[in-house]
DSSP file (Angstrom, degrees, kcal/mol; ACC not computed):
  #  RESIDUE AA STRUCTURE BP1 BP2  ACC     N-H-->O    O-->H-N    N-H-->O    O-->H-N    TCO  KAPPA ALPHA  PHI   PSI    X-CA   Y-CA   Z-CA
    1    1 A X              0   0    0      0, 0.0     2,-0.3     0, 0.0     0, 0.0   0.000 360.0 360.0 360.0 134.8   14.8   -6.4   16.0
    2    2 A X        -     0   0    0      1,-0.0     2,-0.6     0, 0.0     0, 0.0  -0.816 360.0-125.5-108.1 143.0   16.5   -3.1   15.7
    3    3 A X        -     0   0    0     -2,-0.3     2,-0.3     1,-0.0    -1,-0.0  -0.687  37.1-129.3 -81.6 129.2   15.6   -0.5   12.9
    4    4 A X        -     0   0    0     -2,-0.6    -1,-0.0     1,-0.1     0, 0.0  -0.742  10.6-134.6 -82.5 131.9   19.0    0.1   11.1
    5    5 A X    >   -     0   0    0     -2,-0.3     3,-1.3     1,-0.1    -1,-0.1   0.051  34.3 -90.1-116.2 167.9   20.2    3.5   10.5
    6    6 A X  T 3  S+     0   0    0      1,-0.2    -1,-0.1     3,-0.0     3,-0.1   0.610 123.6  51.9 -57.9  -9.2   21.9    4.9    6.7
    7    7 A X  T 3  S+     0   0    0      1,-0.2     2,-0.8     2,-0.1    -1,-0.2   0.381  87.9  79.1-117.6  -3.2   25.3    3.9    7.7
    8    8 A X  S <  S-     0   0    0     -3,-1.3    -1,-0.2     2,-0.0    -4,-0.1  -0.717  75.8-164.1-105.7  81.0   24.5    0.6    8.6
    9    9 A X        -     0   0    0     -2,-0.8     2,-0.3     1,-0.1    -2,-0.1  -0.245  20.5-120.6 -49.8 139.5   24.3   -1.2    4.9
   10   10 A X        -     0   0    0      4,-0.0     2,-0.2     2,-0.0    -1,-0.1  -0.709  38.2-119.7 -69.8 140.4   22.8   -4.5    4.2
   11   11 A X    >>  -     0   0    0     -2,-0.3     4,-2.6     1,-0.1     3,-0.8  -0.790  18.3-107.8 -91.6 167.9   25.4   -7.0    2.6
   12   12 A X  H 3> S+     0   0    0      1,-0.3     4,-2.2    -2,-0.2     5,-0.2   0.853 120.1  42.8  12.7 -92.5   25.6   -8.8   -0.4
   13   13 A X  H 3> S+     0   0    0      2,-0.2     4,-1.5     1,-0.2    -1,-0.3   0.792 119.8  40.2 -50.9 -30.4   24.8  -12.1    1.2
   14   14 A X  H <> S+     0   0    0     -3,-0.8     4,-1.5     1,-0.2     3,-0.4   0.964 110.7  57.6 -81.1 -51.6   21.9  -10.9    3.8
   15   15 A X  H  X S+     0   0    0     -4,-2.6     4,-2.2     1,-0.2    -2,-0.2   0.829 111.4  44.9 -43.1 -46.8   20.4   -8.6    1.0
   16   16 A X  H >X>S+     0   0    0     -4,-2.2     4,-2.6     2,-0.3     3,-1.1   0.974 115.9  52.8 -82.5 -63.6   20.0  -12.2   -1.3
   17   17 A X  H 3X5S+     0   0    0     -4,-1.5     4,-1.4    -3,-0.4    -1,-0.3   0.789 106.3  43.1 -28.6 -63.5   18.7  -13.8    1.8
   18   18 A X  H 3X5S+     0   0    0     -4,-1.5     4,-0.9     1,-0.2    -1,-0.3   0.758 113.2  55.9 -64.9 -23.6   16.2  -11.9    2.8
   19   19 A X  H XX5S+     0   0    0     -4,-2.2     3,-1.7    -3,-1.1     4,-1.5   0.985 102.1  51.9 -71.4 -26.8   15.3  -11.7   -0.6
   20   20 A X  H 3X5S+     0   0    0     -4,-2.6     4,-3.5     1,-0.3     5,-0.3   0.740 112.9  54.3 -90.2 -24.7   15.0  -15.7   -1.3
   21   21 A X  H 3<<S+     0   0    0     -4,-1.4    -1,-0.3    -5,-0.5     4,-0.2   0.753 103.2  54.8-102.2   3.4   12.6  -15.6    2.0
   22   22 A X  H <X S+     0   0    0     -3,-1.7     4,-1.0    -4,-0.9    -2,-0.2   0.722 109.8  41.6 -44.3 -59.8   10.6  -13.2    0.7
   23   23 A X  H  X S+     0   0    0     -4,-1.5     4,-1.5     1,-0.2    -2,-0.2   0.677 111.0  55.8 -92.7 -12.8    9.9  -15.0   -2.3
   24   24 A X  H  X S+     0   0    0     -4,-3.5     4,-1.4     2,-0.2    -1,-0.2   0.663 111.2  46.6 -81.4  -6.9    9.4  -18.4   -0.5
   25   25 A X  H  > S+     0   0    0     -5,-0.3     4,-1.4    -4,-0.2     5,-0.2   0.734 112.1  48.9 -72.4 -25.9    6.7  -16.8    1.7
   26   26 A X  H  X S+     0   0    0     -4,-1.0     4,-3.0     2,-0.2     3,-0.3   0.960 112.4  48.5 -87.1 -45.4    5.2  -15.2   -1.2
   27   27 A X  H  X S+     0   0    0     -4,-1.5     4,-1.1     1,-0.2     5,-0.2   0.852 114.2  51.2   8.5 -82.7    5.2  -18.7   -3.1
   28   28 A X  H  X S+     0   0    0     -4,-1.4     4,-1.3     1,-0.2    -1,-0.2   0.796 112.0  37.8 -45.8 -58.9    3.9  -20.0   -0.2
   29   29 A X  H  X S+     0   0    0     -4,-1.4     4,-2.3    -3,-0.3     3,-0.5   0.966 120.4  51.5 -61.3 -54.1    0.8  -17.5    0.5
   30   30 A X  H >X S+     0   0    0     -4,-3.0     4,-1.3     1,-0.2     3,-1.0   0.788 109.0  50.3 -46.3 -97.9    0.1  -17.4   -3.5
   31   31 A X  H 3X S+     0   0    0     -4,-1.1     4,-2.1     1,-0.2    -2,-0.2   0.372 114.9  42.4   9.3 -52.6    0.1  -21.2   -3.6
   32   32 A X  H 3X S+     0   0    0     -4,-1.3     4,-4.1    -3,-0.5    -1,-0.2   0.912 110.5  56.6 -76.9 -65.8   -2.4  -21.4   -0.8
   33   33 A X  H <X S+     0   0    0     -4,-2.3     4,-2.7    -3,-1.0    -2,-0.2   0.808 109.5  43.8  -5.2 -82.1   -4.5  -18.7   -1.9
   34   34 A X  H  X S+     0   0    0     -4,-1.3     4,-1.9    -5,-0.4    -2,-0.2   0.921 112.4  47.6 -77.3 -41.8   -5.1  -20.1   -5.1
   35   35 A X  H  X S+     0   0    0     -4,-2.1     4,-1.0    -5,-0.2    -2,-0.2   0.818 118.2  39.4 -94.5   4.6   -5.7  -23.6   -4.3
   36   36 A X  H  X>S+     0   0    0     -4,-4.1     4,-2.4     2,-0.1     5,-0.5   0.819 121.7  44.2 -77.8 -36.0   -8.1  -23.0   -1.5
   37   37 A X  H  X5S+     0   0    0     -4,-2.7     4,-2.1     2,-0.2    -3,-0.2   0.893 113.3  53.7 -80.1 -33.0   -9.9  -20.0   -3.4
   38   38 A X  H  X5S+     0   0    0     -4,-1.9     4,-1.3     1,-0.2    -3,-0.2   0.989 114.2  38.3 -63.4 -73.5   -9.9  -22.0   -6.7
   39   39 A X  H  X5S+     0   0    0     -4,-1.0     4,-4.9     1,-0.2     5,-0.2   0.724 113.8  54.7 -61.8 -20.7  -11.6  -25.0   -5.3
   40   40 A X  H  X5S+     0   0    0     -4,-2.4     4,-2.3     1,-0.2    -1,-0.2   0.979 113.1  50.6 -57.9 -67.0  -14.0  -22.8   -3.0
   41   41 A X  H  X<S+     0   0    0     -4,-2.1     4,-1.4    -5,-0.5    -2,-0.2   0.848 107.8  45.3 -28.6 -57.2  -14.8  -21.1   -6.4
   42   42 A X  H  X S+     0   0    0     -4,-1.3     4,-2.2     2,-0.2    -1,-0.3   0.921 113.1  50.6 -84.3 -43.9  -15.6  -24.2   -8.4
   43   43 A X  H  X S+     0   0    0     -4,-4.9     4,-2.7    13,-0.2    14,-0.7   0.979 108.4  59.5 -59.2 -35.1  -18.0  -25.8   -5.4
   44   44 A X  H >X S+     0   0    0     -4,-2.3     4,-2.0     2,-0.2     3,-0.8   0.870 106.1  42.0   0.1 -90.6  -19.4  -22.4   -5.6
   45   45 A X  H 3X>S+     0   0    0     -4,-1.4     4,-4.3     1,-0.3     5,-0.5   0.787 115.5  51.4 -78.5 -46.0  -20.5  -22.8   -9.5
   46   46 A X  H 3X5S+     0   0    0     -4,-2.2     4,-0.8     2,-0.2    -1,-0.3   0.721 104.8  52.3 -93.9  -6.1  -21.6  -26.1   -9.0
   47   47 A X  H <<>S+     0   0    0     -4,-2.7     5,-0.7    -3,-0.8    -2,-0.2   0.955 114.4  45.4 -33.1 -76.4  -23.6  -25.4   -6.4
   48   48 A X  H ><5S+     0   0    0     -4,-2.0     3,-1.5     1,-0.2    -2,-0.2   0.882 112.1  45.6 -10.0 -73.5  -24.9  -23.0   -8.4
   49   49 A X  H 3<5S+     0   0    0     -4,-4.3    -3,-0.2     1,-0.3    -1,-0.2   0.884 124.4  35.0 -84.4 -23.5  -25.4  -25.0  -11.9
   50   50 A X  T 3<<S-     0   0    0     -4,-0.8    -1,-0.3    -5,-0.5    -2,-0.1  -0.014 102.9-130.1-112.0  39.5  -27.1  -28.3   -9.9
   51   51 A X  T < 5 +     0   0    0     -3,-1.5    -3,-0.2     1,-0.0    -4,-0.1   0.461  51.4 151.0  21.0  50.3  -28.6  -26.4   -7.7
   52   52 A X      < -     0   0    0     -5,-0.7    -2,-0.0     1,-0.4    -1,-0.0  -0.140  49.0 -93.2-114.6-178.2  -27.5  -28.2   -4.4
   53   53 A X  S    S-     0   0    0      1,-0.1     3,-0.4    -2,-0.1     4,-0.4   0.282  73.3 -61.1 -78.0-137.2  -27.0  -27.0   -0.9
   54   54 A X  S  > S+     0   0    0      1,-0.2     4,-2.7     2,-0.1     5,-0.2   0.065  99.9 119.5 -96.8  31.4  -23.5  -26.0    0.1
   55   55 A X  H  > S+     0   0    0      2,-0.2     4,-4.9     3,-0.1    -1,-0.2   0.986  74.2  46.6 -50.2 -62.2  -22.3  -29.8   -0.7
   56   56 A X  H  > S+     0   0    0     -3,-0.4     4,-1.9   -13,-0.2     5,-0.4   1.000 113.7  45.8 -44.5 -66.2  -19.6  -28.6   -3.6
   57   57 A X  H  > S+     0   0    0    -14,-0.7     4,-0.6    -4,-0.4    -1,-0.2   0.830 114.8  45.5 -69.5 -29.6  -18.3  -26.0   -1.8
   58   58 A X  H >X S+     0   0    0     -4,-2.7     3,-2.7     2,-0.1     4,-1.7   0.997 119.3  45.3 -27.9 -72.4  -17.9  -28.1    1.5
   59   59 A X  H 3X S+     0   0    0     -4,-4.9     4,-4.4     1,-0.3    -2,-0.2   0.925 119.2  39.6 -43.9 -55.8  -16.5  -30.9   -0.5
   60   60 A X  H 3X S+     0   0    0     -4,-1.9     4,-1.9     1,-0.2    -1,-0.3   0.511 108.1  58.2 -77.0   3.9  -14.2  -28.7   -2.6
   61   61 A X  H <X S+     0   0    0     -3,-2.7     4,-0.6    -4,-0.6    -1,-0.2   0.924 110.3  45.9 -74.5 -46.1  -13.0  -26.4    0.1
   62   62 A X  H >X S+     0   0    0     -4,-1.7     3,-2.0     1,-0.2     4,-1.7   0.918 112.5  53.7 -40.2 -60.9  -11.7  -29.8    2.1
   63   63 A X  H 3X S+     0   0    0     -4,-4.4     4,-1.8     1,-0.3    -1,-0.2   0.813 111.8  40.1 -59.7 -49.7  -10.2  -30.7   -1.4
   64   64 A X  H 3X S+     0   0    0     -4,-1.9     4,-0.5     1,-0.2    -1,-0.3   0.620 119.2  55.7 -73.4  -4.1   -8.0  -26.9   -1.9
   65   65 A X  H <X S+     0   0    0     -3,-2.0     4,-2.7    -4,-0.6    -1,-0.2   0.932 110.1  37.3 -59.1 -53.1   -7.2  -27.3    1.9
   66   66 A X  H  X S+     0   0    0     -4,-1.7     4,-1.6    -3,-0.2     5,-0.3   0.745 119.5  47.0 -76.4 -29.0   -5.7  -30.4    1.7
   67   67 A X  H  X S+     0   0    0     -4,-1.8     4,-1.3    -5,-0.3    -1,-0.2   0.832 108.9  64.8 -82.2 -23.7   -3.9  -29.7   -1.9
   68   68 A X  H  X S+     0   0    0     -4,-0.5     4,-2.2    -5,-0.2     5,-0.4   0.988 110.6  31.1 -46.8 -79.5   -2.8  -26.4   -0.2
   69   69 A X  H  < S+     0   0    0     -4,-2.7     4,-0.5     1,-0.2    -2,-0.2   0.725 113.4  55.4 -81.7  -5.1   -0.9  -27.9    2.1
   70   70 A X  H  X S+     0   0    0     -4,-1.6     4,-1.4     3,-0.1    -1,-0.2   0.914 115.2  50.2 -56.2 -49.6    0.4  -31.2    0.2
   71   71 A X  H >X S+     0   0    0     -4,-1.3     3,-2.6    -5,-0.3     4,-0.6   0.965 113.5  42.3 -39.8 -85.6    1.7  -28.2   -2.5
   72   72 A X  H 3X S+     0   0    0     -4,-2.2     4,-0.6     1,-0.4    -1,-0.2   0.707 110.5  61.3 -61.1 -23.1    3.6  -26.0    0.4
   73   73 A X  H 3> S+     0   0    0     -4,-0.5     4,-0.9    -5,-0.4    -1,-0.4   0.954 106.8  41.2 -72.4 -42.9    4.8  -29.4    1.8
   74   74 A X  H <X S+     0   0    0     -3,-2.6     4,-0.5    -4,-1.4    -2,-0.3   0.464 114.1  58.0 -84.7   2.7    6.7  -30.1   -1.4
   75   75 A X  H >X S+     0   0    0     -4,-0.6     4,-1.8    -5,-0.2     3,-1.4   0.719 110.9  36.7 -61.6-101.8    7.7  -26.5   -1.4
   76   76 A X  H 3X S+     0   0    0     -4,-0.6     4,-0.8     1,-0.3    -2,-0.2   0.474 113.3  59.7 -38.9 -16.6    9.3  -26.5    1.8
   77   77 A X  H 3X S+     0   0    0     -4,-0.9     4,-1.5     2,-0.2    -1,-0.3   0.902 117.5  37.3 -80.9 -64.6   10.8  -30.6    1.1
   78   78 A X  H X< S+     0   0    0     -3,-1.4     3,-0.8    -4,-0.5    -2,-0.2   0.927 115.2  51.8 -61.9 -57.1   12.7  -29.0   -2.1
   79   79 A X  H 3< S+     0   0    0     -4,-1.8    -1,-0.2     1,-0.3    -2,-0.2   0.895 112.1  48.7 -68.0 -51.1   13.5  -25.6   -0.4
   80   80 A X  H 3<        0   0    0     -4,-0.8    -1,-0.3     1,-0.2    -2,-0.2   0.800 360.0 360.0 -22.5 -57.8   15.1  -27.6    2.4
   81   81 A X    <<        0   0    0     -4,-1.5    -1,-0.2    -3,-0.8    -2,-0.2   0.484 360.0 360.0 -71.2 360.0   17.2  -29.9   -0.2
């Protein structure tokens, strides 16, 4: 990849491009983010409030892994169509 110099302009169409894969990557990382970190969070606290081993937060890590990537899969099925 070559760094482009002032005289070398983006166009229209790449500038829009690059932006729209910008903003499905950030989707995507946001999206992830939050539903692994939410569910981590919430076995956390109920660890916490019943005072169990690290059961919740096993259980509920699996659960925001697997809803992470079910999510980014229907992302990426839409962004596709």
């Amino acid at each position: 990849m070559s760094i482009r110099n002032e005289k070398e302009k983006l166009k229209p169409g790449e500038r829009s491009q690059i932006m729209n894969a910008l903003s499905l990557f950030t989707h995507i990382g946001l999206t992830m983010a939050i539903c692994i970190g939410g569910c981590i969070w919430f076995g956390r606290f109920l660890d916490n409030t019943f005072d169990t081993g690290p059961i919740f937060i096993l259980v509920f890590a699996l659960v925001g892994i697997v809803s992470a990537f079910w999510t980014v899969y229907k992302i990426v099925i839409k962004t596709i169509k």
